[in-house]
C-alpha positions as CSV (number, residue, x, y, z in Angstrom):
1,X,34.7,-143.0,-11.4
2,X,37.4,-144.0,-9.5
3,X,38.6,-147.0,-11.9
4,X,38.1,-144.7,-14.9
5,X,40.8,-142.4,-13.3
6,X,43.0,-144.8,-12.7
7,X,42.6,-146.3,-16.3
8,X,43.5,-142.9,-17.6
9,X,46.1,-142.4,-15.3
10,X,48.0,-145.6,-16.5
11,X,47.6,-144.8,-19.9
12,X,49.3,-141.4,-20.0
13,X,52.1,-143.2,-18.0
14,X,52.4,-145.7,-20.0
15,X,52.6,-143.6,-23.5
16,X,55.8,-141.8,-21.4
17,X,57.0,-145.4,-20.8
18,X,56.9,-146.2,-24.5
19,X,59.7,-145.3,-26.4
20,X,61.3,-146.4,-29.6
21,X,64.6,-147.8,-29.4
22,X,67.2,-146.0,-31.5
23,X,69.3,-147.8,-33.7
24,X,73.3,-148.4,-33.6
25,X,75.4,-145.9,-35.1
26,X,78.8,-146.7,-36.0
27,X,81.5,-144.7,-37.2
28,X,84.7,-145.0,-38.4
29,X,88.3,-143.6,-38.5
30,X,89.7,-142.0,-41.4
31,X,92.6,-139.5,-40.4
32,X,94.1,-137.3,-37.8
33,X,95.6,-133.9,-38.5
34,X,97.0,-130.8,-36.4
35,X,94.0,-128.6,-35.5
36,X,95.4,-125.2,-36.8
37,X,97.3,-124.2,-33.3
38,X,99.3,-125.7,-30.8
39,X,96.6,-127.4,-28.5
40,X,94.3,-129.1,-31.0
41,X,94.1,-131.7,-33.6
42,X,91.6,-132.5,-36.3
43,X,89.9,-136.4,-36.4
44,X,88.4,-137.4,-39.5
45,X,85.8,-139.9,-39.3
46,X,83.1,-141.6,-41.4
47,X,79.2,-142.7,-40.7
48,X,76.5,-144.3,-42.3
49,X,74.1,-142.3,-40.4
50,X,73.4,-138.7,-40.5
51,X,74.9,-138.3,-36.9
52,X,73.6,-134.3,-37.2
53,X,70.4,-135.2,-37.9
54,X,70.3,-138.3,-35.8
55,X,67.4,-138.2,-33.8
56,X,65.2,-136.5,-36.1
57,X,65.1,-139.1,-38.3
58,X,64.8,-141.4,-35.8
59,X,62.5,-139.8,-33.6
60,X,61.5,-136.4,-35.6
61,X,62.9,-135.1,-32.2
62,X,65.2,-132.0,-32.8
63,X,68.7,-132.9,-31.9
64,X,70.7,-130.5,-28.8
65,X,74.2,-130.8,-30.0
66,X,76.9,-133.2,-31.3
67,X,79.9,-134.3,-29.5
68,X,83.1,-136.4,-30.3
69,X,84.5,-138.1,-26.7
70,X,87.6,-139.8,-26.9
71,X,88.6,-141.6,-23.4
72,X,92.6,-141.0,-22.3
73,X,91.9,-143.2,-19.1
74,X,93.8,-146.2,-18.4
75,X,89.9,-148.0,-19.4
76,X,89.9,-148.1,-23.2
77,X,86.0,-148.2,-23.8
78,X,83.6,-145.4,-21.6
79,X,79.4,-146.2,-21.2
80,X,79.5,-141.9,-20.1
81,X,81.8,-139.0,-20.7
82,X,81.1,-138.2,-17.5
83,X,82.5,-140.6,-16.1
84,X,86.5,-139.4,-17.7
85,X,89.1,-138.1,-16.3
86,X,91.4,-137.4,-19.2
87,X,89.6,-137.1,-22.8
88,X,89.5,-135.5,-26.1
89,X,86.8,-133.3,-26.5
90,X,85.4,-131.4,-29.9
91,X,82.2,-130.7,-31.7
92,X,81.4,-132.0,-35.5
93,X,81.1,-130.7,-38.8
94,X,80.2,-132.0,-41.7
95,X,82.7,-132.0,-44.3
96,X,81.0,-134.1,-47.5
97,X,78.5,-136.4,-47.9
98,X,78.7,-139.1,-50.4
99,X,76.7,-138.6,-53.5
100,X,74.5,-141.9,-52.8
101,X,74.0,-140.4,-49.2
102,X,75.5,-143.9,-48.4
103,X,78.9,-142.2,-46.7
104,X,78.5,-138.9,-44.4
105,X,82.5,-137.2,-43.4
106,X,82.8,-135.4,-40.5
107,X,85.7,-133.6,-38.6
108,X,86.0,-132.6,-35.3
109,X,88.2,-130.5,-33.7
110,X,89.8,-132.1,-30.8
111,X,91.6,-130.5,-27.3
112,X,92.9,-132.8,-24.9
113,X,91.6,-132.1,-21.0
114,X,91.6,-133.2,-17.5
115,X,89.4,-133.1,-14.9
116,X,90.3,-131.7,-11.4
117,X,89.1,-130.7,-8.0
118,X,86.9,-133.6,-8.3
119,X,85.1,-133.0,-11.5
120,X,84.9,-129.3,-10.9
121,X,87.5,-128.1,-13.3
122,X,89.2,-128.7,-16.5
123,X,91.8,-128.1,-17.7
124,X,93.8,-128.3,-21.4
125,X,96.8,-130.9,-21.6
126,X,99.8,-129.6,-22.7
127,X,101.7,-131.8,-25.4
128,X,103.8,-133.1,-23.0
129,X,101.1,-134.4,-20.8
130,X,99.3,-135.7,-23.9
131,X,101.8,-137.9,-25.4
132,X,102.8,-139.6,-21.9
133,X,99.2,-140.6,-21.8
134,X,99.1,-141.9,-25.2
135,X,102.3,-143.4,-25.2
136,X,100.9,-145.9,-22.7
137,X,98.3,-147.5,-25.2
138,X,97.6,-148.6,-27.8
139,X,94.8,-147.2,-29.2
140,X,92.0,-144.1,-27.9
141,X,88.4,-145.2,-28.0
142,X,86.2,-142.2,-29.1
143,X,82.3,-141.8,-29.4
144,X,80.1,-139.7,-30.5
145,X,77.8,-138.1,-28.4
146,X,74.1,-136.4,-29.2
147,X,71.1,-135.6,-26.9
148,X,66.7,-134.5,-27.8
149,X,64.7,-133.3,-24.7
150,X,62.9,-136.6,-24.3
151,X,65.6,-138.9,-24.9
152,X,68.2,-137.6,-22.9
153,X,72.1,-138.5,-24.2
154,X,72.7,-140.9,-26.7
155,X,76.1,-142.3,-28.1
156,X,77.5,-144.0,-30.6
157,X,79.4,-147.2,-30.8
158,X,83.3,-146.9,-30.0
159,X,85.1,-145.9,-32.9
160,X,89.3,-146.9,-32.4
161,X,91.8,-144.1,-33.3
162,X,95.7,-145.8,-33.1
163,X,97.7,-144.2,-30.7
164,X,100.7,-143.8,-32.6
165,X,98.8,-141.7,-35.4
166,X,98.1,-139.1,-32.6
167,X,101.5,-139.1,-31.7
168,X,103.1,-138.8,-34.9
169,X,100.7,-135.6,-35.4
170,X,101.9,-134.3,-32.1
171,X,105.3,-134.8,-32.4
172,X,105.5,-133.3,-35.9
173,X,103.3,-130.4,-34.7
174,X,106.0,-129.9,-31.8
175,X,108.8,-129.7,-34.6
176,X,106.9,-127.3,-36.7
């Protein structure tokens, strides 16, 4: 009786051990915008995969939300968004998917923020603030991030943005 319980018990823990191993999602840069007021800017970006319906076509899991992280730190790439101190942050919409459903557009609506008090706070950039960050690089590495109850988080491969195409859009907004 005893080994039948432990046979059982290592097979439930084992089908919790077994999970399928997502694919790679890449996406890619397309534009940069102003975001419709002072403190945001609009990233256009492109993806093979349905990043909105990512993990229910992977896993039939339903999907918790959509994220676009973009890393302002002096380390180009990020494994976590947790783990920044100064990012872009902004949720996705889909904006047209290619008729061969080869091509999915999104935009996301980015604000620049910092963390302080450890992690505890954040708080939004001002331009200023912004473009001496971005002036120091060359390019911001953004991902996008998406989560499912069993999975946990899940992000995409780094996707470049130039640095100078953000500040162009910032300077010009600061004209306007």
């Amino acid at each position: 009786m005893i080994r039948l319980f432990i046979v059982l018990t290592m097979l439930l823990c084992s089908s919790c051990a077994k999970r399928p191993i997502l694919p790679d999602t890449e996406i890619e840069f397309i534009s940069v915008a102003t975001g419709g007021d002072s403190l945001s800017w609009s990233v256009r970006f492109s993806s093979k995969t349905d990043v909105l319906n990512f993990f229910k076509d992977a896993t039939g899991e339903t999907q918790l939300g959509e994220t676009l992280f973009c890393s302002l730190d002096k380390e180009l790439e990020f494994e976590s968004s947790d783990k920044l101190t100064n990012y872009f942050v902004g949720n996705l919409v889909e904006v047209d998917a290619d008729k061969s459903g080869l091509d999915h557009i999104y935009t996301s609506r980015l604000s620049a923020v910092r963390k302080e008090d450890e992690g505890v706070s954040n708080v939004f950039m001002s331009a200023e603030e912004l473009l001496a960050l971005l002036n120091e690089r060359n390019a911001v590495s953004c991902r996008v991030f998406t989560s499912a109850y069993s999975f946990g988080g899940y992000y995409s491969k780094s996707m470049l943005i130039p640095a100078t195409d953000l500040v162009h859009v910032i300077e010009q907004q600061r004209v306007q």
